[in-house]
C-alpha positions as CSV (number, residue, x, y, z in Angstrom):
1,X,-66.6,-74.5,-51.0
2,X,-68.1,-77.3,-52.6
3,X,-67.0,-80.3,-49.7
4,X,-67.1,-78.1,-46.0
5,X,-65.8,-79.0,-42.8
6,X,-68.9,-79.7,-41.0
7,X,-71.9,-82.0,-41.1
8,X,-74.0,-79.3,-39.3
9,X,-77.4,-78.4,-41.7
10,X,-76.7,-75.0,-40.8
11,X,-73.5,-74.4,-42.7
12,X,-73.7,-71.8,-45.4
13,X,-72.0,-69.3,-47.7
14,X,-73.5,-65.9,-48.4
15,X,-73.4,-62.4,-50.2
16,X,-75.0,-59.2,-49.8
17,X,-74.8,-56.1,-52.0
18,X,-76.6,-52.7,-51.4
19,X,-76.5,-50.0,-54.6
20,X,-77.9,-46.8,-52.9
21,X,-78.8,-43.4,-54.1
22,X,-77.6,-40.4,-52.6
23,X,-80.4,-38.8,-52.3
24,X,-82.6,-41.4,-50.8
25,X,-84.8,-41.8,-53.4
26,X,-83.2,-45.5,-54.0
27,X,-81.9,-48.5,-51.9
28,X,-81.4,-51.9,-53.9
29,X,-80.2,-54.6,-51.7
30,X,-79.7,-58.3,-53.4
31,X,-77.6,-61.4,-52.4
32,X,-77.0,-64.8,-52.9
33,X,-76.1,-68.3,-50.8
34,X,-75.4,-71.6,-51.1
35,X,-76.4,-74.3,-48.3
36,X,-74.3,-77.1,-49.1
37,X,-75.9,-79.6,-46.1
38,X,-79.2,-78.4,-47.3
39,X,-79.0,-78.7,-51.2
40,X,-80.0,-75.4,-51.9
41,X,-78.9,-72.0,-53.3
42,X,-81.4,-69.4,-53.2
43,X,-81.1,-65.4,-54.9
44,X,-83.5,-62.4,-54.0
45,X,-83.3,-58.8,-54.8
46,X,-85.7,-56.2,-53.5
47,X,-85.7,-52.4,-54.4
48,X,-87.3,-49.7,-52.6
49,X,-88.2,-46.7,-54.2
50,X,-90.5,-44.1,-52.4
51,X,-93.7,-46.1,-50.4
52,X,-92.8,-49.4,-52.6
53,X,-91.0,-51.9,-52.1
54,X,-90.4,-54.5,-55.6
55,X,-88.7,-58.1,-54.7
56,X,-87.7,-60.9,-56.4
57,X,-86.7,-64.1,-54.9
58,X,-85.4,-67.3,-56.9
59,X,-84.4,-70.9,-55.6
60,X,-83.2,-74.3,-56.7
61,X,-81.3,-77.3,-56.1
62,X,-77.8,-76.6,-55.7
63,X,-75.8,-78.4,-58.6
64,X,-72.0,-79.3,-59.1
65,X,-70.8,-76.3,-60.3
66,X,-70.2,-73.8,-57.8
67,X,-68.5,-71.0,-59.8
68,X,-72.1,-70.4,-61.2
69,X,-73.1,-67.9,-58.9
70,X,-77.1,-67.9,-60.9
71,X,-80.4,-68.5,-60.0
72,X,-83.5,-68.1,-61.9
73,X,-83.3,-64.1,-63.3
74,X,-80.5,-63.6,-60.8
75,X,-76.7,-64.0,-61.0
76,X,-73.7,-62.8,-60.2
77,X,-70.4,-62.4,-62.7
78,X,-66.9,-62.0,-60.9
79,X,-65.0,-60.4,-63.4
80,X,-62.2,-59.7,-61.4
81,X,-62.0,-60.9,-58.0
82,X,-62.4,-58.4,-55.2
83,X,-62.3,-56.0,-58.1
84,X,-64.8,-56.2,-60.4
85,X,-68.6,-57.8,-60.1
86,X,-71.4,-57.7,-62.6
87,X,-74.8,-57.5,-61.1
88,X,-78.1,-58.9,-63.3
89,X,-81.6,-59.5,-62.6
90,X,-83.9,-60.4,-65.8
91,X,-87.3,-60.4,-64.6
92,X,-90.2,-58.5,-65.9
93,X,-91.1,-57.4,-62.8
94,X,-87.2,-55.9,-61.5
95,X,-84.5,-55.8,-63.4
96,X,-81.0,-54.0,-63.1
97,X,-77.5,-54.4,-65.1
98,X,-74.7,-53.0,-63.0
99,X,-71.1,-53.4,-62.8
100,X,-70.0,-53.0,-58.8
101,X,-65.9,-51.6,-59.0
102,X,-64.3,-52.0,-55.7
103,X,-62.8,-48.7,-54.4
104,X,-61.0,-50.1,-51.2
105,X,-59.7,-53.4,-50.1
106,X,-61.7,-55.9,-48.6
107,X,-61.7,-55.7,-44.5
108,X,-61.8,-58.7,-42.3
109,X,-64.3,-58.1,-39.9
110,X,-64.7,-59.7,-37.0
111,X,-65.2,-63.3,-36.3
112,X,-68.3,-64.2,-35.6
113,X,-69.6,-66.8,-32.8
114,X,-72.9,-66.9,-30.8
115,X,-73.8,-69.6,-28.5
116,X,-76.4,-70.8,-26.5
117,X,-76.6,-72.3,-23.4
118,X,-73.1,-74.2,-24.5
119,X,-73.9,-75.0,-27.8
120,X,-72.3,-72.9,-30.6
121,X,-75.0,-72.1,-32.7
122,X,-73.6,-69.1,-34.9
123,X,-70.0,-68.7,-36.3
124,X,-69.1,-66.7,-39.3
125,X,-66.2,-65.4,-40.9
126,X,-66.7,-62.2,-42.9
127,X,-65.4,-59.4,-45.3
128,X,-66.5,-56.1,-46.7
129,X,-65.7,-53.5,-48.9
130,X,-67.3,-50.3,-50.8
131,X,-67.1,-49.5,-53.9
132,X,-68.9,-47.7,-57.4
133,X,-71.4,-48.8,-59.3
134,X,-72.9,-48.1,-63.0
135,X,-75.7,-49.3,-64.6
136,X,-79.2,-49.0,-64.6
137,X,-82.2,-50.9,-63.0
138,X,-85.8,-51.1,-63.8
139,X,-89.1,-51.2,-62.2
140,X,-93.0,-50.8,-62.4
141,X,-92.1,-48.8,-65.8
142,X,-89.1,-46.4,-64.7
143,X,-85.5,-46.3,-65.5
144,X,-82.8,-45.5,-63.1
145,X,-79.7,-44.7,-64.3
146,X,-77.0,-45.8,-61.9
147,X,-74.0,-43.9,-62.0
148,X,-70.7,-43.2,-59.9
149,X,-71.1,-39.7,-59.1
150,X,-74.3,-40.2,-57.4
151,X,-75.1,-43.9,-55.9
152,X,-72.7,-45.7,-53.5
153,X,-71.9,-49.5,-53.3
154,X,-71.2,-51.5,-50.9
155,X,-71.2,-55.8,-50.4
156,X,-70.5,-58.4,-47.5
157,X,-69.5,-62.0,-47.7
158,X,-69.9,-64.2,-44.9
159,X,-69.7,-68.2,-44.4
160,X,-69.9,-70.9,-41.6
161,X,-72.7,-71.7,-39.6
162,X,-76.0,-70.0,-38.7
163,X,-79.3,-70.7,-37.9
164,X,-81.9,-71.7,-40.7
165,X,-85.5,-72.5,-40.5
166,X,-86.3,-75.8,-39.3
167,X,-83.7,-75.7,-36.6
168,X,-84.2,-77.6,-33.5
169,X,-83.5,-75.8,-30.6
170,X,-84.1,-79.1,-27.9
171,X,-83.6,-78.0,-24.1
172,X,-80.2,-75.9,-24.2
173,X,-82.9,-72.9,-26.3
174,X,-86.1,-73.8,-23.8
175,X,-83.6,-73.2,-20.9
176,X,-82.0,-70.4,-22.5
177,X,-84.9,-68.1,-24.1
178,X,-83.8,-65.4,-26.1
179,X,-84.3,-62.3,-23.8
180,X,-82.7,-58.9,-26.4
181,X,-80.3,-58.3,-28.9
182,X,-78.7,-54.8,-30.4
183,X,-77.3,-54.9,-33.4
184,X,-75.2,-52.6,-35.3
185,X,-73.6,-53.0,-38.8
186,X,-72.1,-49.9,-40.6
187,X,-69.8,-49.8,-43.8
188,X,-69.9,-46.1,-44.6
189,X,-67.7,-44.4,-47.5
190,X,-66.2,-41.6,-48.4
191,X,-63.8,-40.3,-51.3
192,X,-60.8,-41.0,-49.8
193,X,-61.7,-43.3,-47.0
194,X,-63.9,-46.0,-46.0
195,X,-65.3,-47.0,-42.7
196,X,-66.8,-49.6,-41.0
197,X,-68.3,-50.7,-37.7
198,X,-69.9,-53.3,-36.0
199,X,-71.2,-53.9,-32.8
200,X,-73.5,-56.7,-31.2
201,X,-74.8,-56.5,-27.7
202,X,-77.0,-59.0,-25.4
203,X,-80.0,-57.6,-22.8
204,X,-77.4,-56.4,-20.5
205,X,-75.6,-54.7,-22.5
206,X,-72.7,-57.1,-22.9
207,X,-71.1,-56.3,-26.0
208,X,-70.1,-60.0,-27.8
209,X,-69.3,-58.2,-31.4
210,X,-67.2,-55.2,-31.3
211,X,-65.2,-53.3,-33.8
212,X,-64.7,-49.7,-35.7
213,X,-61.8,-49.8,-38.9
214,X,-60.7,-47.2,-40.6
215,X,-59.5,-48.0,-44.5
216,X,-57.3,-45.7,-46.2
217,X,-55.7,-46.8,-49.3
218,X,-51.8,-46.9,-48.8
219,X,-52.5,-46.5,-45.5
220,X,-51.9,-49.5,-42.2
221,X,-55.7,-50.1,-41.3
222,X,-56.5,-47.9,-38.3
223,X,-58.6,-49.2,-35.3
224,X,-60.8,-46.9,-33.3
225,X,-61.6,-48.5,-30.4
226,X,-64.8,-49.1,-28.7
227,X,-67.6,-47.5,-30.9
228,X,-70.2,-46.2,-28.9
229,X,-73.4,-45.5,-30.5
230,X,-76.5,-43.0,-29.7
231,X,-79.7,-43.5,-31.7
232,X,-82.5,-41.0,-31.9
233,X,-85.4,-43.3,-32.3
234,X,-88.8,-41.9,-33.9
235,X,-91.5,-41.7,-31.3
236,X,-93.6,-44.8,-30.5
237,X,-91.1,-47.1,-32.4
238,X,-87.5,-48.6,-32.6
239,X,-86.8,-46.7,-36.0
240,X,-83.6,-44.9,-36.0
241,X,-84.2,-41.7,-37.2
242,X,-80.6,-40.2,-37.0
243,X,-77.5,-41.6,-34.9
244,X,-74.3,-40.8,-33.5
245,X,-71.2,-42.8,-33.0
246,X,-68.4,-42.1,-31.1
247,X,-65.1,-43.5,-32.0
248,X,-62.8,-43.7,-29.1
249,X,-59.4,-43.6,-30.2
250,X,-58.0,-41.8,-27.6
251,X,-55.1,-40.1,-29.4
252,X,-57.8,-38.1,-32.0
253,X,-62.0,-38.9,-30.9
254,X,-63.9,-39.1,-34.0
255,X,-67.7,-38.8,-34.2
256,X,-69.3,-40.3,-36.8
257,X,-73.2,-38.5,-38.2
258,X,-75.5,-40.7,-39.4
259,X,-78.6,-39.5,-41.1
260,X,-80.9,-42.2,-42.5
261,X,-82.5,-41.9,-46.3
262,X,-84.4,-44.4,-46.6
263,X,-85.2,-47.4,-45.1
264,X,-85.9,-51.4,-45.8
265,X,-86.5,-54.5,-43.1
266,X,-84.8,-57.4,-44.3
267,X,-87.8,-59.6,-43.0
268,X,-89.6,-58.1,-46.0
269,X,-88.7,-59.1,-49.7
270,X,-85.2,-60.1,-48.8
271,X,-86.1,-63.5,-47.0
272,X,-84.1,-63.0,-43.4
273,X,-85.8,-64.0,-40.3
274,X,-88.4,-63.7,-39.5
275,X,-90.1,-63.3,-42.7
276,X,-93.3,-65.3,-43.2
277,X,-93.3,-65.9,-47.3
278,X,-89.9,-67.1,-47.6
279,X,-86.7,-67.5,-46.0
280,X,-83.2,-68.3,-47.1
281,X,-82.2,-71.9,-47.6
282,X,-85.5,-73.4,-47.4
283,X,-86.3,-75.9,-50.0
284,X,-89.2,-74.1,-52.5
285,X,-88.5,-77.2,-55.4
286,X,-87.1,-76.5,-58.6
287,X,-87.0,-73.8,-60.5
288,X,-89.0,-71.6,-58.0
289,X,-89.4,-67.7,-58.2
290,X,-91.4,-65.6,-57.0
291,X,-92.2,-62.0,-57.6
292,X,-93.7,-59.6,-54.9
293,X,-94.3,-56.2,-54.4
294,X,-95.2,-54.7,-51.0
295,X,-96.7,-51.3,-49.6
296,X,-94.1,-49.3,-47.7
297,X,-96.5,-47.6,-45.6
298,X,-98.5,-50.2,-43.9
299,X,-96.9,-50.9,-40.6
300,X,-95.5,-54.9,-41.0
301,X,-95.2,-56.6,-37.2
302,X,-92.5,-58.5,-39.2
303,X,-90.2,-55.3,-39.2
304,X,-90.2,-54.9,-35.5
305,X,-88.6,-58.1,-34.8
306,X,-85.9,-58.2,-37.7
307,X,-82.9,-56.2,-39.2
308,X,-83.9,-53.1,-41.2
309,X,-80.8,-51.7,-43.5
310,X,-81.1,-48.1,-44.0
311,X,-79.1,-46.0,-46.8
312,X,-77.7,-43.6,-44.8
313,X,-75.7,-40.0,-45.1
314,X,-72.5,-40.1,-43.1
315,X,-70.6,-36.9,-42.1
316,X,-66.8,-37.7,-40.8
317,X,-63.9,-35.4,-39.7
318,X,-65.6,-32.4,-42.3
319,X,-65.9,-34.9,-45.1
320,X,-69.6,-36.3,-46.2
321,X,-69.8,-40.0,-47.2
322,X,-72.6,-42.9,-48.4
323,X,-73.5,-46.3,-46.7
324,X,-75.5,-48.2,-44.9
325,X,-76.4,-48.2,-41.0
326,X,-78.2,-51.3,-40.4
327,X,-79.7,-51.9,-37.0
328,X,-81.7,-54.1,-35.3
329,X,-83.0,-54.0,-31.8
330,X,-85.5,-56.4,-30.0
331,X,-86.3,-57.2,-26.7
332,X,-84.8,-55.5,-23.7
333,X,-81.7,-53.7,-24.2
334,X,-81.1,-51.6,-20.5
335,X,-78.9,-49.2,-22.2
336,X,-81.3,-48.2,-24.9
337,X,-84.3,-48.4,-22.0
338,X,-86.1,-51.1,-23.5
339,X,-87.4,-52.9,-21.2
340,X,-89.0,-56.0,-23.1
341,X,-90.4,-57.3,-26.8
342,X,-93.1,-54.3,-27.1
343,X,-90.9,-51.5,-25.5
344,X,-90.2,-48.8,-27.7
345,X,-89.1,-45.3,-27.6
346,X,-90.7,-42.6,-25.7
């Protein structure tokens, strides 16, 4: 997308990738974007293994040619689209070799839009889709070998318009202050099956993003209805410690059982709002990276107000799956009981 349809600074084009271990010992999340109005594509990769978190983040000016999907140690090889990606990091600090082989097809999700007040201020257009991955990755000394049999892929791409730091608000956000948002985003997969939901709700409760799909190869896609989730918080916090969600297809209710591995807030490492070291699309010069590694156990104000992605163990209609059940939750949400910013569970 190397002329897009809009002046708008905000306009990007973005991938995410998660390579998780089944038993939770694992979670490797990476991505790349391009902000054409900004003149910058930006790379990260983090990995979390046990109380440690490794990250690597890399930026530059965006050049000419946009089928070089590299930046710094980072870069991503389509081999064969929708198919077939190669995954590399070369840094002393993390690196990884993987090839990511797609196991279902790519799902539209839903489209995207946010406003506020009356100004549009968020509209994507999205896909996803699960797969395997083999390779290995490295880190502080250690070797994992990645593998099929045992670690689970999955990857989104999105594109359009969303907010990136430096925006302007101007009245329509003093008039319109941001009062709680609930967040749900689950690709979960299973041998012969993949599913994925996604659901996005205001203070209220009013639900602005909602869908459940169920993938089947050979198969019509199959819609579930209105997902309806219940989350088992740990005390004292908005960490989902397990969760529940309800499919309701009325011909054949499903329940979906989500128990969470591991755990790591995209604010840290990964460079989403509202991280305070870096965030994507802002300009760091040429031929910037950076290389961090942060302590998993020391309690980050950062995580509280930003998306966490957790690898996740799914249990569906008697068969077990892999995935990811990322959630975030801030501000009041009266259906959760939060009743502001520093509410949390009882």
């Amino acid at each position: 997308m190397k002329h897009v349809a809009t002046g708008d600074r905000n306009a990007y084009d973005r991938c995410i990738f998660h390579v998780l271990d089944h038993t939770g010992r694992a979670l490797l999340i990476l991505g790349l974007g391009v902000y054409p109005n900004l003149g910058v594509v930006d790379a990260y990769a983090t990995l979390r293994t046990g109380d440690v978190l490794h990250a690597v983040r890399a930026s530059d000016a965006l050049g000419e040619d946009r089928m070089r999907l590299a930046v710094g140690p980072l870069r991503i090889e389509v081999q064969e689209p929708l198919r077939r990606l190669r995954l590399v990091c070369e840094d002393e600090s993390l690196a990884y070799d993987l090839t990511w082989t797609a196991a279902f097809p790519a799902l539209w999700e839903p489209h995207h839009l946010q406003r506020r007040g009356g100004r549009l201020t968020l509209e994507g257009r999205r896909f996803v889709q699960a797969g395997t991955v083999a390779g290995v990755i490295r880190a502080a000394g250690e070797e994992l070998a990645v593998s099929s049999d045992g670690w689970t892929g999955t990857r989104d791409r999105s594109w359009g318009v969303r907010p990136m730091p430096g925006e302007e608000g101007g009245r329509l956000a003093d008039d319109h202050p941001a009062e709680g948002f609930h967040w749900i985003w689950c690709p979960a997969a299973f041998d012969d099956r993949f599913l994925m939901v996604v659901t996005q709700e205001d203070a209220d409760g009013h639900r602005s993003l909602s869908d459940a799909t169920l993938v089947r190869p050979g198969h019509r896609d199959r819609q579930l209805g209105w997902p309806y989730t219940e989350i088992g918080y740990r005390p004292g916090t908005r960490h989902p410690e397990r969760a529940v969600v309800h499919l309701g297809d009325p011909r054949a209710p499903r329940v979906l059982e989500v128990e969470i591995l591991t755990s790591s807030p995209l604010a840290i490492g990964a460079g989403y709002p509202p991280a305070g070291d870096w965030q994507h699309g802002t300009w760091q010069g040429r031929g910037w990276t950076d290389r961090r590694t942060y302590d998993m156990t020391s309690p980050d104000p950062l995580a509280a107000y930003g998306v966490t992605d957790h690898s996740a163990r799914f249990r569906l209609d008697g068969r077990t799956g892999y995935g990811i059940f990322e959630h975030g939750t801030f501000g009041r949400h009266d259906p959760s009981g939060f009743t502001g910013f520093d509410s949390v569970a009882p």
